[in-house]
LOSE-778533 format. One line per field, with one value per atom (N, C-alpha, C): atom name; residue number from 1; x, y, z; residue in one letter. Coordinates in nm, 2 decimals. Each point is the difference from the previous one (the first is absolute). Example, Ala and Ser with C-alpha at 12.3 -4.5 7.8 and 13.67 -1.06 7.14 Angstrom:
2
site = (N  CA  C  N  CA  C)
pos = (1  1  1  2  2  2)
X = (1.32  -0.09  0.09  -0.04  0.09  -0.08)
Y = (-0.57  0.12  0.12  0.11  0.11  0.11)
Z = (0.78  0.00  0.00  -0.07  0.00  0.08)
code = (A  A  A  S  S  S)
***
This chain:
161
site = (N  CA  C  N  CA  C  N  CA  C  N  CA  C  N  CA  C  N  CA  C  N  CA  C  N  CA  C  N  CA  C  N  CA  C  N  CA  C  N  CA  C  N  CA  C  N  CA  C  N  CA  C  N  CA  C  N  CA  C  N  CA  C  N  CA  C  N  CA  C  N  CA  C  N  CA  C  N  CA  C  N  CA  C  N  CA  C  N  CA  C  N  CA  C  N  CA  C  N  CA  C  N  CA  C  N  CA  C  N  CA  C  N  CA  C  N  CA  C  N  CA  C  N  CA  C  N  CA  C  N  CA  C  N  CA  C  N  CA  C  N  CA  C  N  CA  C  N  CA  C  N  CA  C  N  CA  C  N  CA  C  N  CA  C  N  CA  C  N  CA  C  N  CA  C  N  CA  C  N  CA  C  N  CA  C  N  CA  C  N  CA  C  N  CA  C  N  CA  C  N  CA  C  N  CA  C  N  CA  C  N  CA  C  N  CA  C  N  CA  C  N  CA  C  N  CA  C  N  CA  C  N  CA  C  N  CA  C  N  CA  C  N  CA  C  N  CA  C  N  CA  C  N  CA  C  N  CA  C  N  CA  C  N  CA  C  N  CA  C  N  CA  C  N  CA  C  N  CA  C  N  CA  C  N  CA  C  N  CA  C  N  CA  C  N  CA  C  N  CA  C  N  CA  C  N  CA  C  N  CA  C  N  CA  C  N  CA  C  N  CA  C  N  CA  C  N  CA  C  N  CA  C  N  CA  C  N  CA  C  N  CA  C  N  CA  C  N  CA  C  N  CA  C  N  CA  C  N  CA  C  N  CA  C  N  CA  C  N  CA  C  N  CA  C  N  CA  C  N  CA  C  N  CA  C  N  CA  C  N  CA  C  N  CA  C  N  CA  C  N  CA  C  N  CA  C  N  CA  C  N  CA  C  N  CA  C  N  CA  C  N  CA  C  N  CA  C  N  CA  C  N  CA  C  N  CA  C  N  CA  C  N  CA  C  N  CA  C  N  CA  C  N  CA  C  N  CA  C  N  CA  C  N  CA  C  N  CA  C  N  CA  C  N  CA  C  N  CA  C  N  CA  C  N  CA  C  N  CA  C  N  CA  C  N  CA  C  N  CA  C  N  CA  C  N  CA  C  N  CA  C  N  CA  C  N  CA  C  N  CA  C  N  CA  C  N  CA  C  N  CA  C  N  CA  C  N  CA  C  N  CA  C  N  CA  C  N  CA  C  N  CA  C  N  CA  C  N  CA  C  N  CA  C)
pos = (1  1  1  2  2  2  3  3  3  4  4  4  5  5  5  6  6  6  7  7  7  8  8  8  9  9  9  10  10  10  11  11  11  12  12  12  13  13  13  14  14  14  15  15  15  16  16  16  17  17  17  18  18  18  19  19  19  20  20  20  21  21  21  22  22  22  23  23  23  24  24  24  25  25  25  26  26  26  27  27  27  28  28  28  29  29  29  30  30  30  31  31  31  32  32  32  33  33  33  34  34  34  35  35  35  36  36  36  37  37  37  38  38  38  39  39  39  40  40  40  41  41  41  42  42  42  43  43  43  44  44  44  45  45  45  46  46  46  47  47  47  48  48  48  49  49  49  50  50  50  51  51  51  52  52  52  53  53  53  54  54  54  55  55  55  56  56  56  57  57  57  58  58  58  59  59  59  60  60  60  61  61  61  62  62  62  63  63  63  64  64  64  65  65  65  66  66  66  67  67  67  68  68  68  69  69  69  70  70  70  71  71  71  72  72  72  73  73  73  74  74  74  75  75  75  76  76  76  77  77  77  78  78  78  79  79  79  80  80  80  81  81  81  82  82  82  83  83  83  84  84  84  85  85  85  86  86  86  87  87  87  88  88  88  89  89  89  90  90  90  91  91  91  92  92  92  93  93  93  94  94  94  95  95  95  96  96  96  97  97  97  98  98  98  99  99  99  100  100  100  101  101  101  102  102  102  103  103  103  104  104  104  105  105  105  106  106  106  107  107  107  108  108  108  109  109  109  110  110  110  111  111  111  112  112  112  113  113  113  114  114  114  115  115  115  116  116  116  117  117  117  118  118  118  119  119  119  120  120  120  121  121  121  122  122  122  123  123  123  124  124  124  125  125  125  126  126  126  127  127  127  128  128  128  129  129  129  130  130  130  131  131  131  132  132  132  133  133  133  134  134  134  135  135  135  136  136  136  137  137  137  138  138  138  139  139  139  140  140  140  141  141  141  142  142  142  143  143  143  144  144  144  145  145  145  146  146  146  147  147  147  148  148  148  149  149  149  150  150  150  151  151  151  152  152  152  153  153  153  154  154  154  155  155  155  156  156  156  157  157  157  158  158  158  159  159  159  160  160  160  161  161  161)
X = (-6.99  0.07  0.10  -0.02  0.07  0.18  -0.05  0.14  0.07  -0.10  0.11  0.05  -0.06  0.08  0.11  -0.03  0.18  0.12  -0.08  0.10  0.07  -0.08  0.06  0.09  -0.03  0.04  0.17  -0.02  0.15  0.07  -0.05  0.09  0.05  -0.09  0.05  0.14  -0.04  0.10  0.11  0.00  0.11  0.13  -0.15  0.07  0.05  -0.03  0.08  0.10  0.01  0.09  0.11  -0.01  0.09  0.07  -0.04  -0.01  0.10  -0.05  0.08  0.14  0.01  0.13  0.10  -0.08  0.10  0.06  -0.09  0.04  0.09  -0.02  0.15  0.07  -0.02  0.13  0.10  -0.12  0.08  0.11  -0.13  0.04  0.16  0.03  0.09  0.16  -0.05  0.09  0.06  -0.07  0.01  0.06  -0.02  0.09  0.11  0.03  0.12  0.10  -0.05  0.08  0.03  -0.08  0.02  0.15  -0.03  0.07  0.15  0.04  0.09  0.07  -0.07  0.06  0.02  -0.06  0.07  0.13  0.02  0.13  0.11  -0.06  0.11  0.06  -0.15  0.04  0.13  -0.05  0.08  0.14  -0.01  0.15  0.06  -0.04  0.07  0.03  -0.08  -0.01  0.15  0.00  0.12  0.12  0.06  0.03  0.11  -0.07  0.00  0.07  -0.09  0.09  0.09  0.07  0.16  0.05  -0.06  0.14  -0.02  -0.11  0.08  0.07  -0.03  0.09  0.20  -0.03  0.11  0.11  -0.12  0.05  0.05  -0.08  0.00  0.16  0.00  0.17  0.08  0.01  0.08  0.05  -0.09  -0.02  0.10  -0.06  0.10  0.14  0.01  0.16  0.06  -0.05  0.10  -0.02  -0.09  0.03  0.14  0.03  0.16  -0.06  0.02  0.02  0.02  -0.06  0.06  0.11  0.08  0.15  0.08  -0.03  0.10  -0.03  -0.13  -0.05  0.04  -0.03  0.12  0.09  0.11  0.15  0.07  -0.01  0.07  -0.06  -0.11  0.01  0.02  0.04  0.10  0.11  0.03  0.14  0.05  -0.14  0.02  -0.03  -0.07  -0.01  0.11  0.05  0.17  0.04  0.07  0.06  -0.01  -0.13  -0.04  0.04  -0.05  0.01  0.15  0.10  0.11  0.09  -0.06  0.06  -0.04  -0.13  -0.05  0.08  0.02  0.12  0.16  0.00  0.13  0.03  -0.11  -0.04  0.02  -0.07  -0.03  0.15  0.10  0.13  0.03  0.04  0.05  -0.02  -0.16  -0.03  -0.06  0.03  -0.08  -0.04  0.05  -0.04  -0.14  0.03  -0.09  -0.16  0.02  -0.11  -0.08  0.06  -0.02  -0.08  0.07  -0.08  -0.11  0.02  -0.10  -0.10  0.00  -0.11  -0.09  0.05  -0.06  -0.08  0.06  -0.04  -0.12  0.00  -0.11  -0.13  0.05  -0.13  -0.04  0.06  -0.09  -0.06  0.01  -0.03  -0.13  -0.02  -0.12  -0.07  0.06  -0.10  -0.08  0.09  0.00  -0.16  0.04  -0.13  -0.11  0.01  -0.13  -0.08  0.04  0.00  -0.11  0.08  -0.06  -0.13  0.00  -0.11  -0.10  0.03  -0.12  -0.05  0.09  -0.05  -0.10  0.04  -0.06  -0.08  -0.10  -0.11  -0.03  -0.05  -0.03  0.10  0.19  0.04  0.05  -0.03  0.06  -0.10  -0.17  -0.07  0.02  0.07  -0.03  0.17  0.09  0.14  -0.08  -0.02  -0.07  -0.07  -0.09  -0.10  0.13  0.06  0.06  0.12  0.06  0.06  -0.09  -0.13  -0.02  -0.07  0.00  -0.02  0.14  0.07  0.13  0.02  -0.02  0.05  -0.14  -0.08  -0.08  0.04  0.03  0.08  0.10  0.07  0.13  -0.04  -0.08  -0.08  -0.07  -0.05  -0.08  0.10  0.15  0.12  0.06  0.02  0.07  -0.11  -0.13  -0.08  0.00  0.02  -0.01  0.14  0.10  0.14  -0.01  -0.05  -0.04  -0.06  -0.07  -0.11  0.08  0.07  0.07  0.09  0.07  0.12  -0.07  -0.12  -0.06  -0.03  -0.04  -0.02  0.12  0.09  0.14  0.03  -0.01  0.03  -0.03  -0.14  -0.13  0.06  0.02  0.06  0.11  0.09  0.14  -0.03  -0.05  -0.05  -0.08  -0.09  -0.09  0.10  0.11  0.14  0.06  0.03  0.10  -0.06  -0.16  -0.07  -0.04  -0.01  0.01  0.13  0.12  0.17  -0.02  -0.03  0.02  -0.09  -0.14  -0.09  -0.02)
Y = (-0.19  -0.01  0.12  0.15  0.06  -0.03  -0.06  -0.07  -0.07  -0.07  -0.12  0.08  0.04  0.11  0.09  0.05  0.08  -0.07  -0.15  -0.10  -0.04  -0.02  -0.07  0.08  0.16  0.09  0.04  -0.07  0.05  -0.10  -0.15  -0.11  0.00  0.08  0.07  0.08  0.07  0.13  -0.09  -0.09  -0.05  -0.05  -0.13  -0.07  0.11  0.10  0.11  0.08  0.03  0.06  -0.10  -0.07  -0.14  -0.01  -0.01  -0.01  0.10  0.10  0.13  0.03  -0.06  0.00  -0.06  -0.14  -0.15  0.08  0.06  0.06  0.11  0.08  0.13  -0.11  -0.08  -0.05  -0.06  -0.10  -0.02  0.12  0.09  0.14  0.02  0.07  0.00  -0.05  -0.14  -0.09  -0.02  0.00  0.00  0.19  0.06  0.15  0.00  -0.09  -0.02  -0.04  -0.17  -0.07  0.08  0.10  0.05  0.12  0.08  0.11  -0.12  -0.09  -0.06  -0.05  -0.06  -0.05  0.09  0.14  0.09  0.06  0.05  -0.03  -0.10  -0.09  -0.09  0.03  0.02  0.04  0.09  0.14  0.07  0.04  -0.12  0.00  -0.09  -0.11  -0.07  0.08  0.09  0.08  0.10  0.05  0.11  -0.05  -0.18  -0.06  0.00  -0.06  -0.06  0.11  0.16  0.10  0.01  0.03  0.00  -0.13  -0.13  -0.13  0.10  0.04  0.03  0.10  0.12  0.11  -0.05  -0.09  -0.01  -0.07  -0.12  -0.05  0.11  0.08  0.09  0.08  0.08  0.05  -0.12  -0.11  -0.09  -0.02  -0.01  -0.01  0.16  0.05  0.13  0.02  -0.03  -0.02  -0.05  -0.14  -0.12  0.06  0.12  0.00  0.09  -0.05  0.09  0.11  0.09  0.14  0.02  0.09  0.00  0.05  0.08  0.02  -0.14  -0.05  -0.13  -0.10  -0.01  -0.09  0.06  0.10  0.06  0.05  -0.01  0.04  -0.07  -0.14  -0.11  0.04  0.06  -0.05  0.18  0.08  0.15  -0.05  -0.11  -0.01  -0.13  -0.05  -0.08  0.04  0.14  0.08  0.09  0.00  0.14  -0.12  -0.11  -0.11  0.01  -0.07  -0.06  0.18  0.11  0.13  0.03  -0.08  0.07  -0.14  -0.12  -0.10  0.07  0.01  0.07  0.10  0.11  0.08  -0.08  -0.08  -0.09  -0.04  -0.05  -0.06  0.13  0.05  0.09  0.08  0.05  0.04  -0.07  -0.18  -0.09  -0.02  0.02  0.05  0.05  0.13  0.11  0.00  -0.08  0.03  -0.11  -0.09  -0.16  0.13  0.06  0.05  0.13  0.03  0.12  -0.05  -0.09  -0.12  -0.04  -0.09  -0.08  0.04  0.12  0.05  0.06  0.09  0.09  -0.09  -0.13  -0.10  -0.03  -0.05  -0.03  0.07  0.14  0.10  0.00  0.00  0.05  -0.12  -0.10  -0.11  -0.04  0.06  -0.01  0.09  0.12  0.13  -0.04  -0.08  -0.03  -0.17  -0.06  -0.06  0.03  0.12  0.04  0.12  0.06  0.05  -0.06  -0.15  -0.09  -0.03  -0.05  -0.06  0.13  0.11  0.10  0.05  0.00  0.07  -0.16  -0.08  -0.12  -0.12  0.06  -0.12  -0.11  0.04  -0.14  -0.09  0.04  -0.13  0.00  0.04  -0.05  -0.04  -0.04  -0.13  -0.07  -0.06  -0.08  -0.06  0.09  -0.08  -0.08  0.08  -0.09  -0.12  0.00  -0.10  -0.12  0.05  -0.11  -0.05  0.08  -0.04  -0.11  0.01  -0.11  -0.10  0.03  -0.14  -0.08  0.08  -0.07  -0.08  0.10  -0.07  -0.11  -0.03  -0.09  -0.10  0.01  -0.10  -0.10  0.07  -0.01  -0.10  0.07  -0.07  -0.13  -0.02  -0.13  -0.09  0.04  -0.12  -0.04  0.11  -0.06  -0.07  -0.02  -0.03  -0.17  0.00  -0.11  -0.09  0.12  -0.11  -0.04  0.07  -0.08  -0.12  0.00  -0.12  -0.08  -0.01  -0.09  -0.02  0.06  -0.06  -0.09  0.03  -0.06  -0.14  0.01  -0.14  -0.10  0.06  -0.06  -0.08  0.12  -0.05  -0.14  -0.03  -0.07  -0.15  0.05  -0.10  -0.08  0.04  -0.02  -0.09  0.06  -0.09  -0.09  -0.04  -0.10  -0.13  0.07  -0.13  0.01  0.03  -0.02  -0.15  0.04  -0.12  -0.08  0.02  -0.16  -0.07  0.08  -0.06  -0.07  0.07  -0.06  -0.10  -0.03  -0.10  -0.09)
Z = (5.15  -0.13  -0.01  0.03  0.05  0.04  0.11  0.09  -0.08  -0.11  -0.07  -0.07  -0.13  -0.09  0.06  0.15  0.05  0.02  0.03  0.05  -0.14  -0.08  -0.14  -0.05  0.00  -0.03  0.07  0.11  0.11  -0.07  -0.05  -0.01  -0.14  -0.09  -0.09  -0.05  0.08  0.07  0.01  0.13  0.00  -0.03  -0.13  -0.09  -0.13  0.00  -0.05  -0.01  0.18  0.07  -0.01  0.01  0.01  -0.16  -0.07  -0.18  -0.03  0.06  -0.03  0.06  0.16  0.06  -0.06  -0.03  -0.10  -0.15  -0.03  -0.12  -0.01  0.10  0.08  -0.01  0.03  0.10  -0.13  -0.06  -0.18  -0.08  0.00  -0.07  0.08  0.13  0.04  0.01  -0.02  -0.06  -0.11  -0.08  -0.14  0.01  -0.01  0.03  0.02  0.11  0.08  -0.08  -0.03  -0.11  -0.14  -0.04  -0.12  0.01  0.13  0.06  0.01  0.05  0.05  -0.11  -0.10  -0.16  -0.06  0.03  -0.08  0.03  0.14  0.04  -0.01  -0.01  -0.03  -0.16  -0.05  -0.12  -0.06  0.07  0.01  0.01  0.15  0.02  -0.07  -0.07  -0.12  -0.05  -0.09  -0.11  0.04  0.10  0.03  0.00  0.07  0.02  -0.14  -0.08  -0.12  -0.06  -0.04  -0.07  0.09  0.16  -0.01  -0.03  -0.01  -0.07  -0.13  -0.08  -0.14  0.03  0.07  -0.04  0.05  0.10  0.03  -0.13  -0.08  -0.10  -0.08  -0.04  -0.09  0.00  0.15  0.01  0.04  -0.02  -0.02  -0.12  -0.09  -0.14  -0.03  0.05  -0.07  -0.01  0.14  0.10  -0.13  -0.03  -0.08  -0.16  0.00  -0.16  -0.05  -0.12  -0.02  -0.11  0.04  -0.08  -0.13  -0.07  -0.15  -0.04  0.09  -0.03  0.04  0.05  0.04  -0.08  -0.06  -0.14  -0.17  0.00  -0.11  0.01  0.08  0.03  -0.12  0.04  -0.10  -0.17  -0.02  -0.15  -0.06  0.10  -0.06  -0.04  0.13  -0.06  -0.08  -0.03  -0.13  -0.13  -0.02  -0.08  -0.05  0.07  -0.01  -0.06  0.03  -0.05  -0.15  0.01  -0.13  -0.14  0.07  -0.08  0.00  0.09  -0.06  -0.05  -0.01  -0.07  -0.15  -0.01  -0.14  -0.05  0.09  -0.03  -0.11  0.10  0.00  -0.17  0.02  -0.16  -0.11  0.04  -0.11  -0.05  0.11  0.00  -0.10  0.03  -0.06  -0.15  -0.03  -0.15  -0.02  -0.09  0.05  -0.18  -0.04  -0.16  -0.01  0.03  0.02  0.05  0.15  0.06  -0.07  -0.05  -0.14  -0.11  0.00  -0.15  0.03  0.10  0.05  0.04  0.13  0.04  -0.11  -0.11  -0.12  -0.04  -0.09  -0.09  0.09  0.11  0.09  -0.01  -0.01  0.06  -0.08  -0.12  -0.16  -0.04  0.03  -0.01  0.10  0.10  0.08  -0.03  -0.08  -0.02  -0.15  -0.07  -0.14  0.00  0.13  -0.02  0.07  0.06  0.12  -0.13  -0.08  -0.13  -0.08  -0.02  -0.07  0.01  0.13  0.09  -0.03  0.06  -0.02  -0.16  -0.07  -0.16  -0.09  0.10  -0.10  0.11  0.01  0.11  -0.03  -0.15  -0.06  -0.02  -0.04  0.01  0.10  0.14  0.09  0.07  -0.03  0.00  -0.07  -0.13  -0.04  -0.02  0.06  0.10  0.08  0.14  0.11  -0.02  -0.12  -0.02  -0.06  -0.10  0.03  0.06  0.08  0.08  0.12  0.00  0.08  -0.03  -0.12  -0.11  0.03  -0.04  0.01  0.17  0.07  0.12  0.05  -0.07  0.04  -0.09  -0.11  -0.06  0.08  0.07  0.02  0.13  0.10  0.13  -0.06  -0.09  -0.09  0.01  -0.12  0.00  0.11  0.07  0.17  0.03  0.01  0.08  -0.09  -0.14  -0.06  0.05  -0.05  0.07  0.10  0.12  0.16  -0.04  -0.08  0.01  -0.02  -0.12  -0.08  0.08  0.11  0.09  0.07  0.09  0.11  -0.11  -0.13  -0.04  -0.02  -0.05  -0.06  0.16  0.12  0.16  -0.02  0.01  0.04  -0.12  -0.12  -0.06  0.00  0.11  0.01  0.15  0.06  0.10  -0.04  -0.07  -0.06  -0.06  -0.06  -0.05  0.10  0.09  0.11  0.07  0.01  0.10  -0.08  -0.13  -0.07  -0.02  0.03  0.01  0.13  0.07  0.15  0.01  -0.02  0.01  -0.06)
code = (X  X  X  X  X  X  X  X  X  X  X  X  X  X  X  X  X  X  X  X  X  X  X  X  X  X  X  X  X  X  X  X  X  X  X  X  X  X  X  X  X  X  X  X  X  X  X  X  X  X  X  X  X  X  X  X  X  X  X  X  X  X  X  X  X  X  X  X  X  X  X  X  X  X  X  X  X  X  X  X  X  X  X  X  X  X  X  X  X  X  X  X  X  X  X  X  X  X  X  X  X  X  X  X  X  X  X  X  X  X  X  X  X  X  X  X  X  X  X  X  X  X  X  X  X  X  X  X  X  X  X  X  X  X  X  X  X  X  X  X  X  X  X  X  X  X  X  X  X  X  X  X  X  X  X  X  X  X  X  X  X  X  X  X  X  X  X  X  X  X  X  X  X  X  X  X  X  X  X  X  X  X  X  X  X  X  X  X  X  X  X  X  X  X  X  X  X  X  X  X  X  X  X  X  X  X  X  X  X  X  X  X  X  X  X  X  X  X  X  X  X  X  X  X  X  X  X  X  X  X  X  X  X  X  X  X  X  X  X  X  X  X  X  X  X  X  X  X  X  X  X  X  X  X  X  X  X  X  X  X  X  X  X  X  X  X  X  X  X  X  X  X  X  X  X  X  X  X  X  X  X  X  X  X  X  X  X  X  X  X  X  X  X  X  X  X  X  X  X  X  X  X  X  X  X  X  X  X  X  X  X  X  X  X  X  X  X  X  X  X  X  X  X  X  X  X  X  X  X  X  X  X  X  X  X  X  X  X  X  X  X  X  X  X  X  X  X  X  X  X  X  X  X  X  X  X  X  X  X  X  X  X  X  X  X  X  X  X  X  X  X  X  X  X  X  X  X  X  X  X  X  X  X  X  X  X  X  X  X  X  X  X  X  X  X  X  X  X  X  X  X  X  X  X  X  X  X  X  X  X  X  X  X  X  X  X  X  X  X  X  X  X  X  X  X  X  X  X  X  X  X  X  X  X  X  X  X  X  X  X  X  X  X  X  X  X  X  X  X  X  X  X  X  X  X  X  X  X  X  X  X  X  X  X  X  X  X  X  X  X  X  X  X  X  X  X  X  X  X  X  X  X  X)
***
């Protein structure tokens, strides 16, 4: 009995040894393939950033500068400041007048606005009373066009038919 149990014991072993090699051998492989896709990985990966970087200073090359993008509007600005000039030469009483009247006139309702809240809520309020009013009648006169339309075409196809 002895003999048998060493013998079972070796075929054991075997069927072990054996288990164990298949499974290195698995293990290994599986290593391998992992080691290999990662490289590949990699060199995609490196690959990839110089197409971008190369995109990237391409991209740069083609872009235009901010002196060469505001060049044109200095010297659409001088223009326009010494046409204003121009003007102003030409009336200088008008620009005197006009500007003054203006400012006191913006100072004269920003004034307003601040010493009196309450009626410049209850301007506002109705000012969009008003303008919702106003959105109501256009919105009614549309209607009434689209019907008048609809009616004109209604006698056109009883002329015709």
């Amino acid at each position: 009995m002895a003999k048998f149990l060493q013998e079972y014991k070796k075929q054991q072993t075997k069927k072990s040894s054996a288990r164990s090699v298949a499974f290195d051998g698995q293990k290994k492989a599986l290593f391998a393939s992992g080691r290999k896709t990662a490289e590949e990985i990699s060199r995609d990966g490196v690959a990839y950033l110089e197409e971008l970087k190369t995109q990237v200073m391409s991209t740069k090359q083609q872009e235009i500068s901010y002196e060469k993008y505001t060049n044109g509007l200095d010297q659409l600005g001088e223009h326009s400041n010494e046409a204003l000039a121009k003007l102003v030469e030409i009336c200088p009483a008008v620009s005197k007048d006009l500007f003054v009247r203006r400012l006191q006139a913006l100072e004269a309702s920003g004034e307003m606005l601040k010493s009196n809240p309450s009626k410049r809520e209850k301007a506002l309020e109705l000012c969009r009373r008003n303008a919702h009013a106003q959105v109501i009648k256009s919105q009614e006169k549309e209607k009434l066009a689209t019907d008048a339309s609809r009616l004109i075409k209604h006698y056109k196809d009883l002329l015709r038919g």
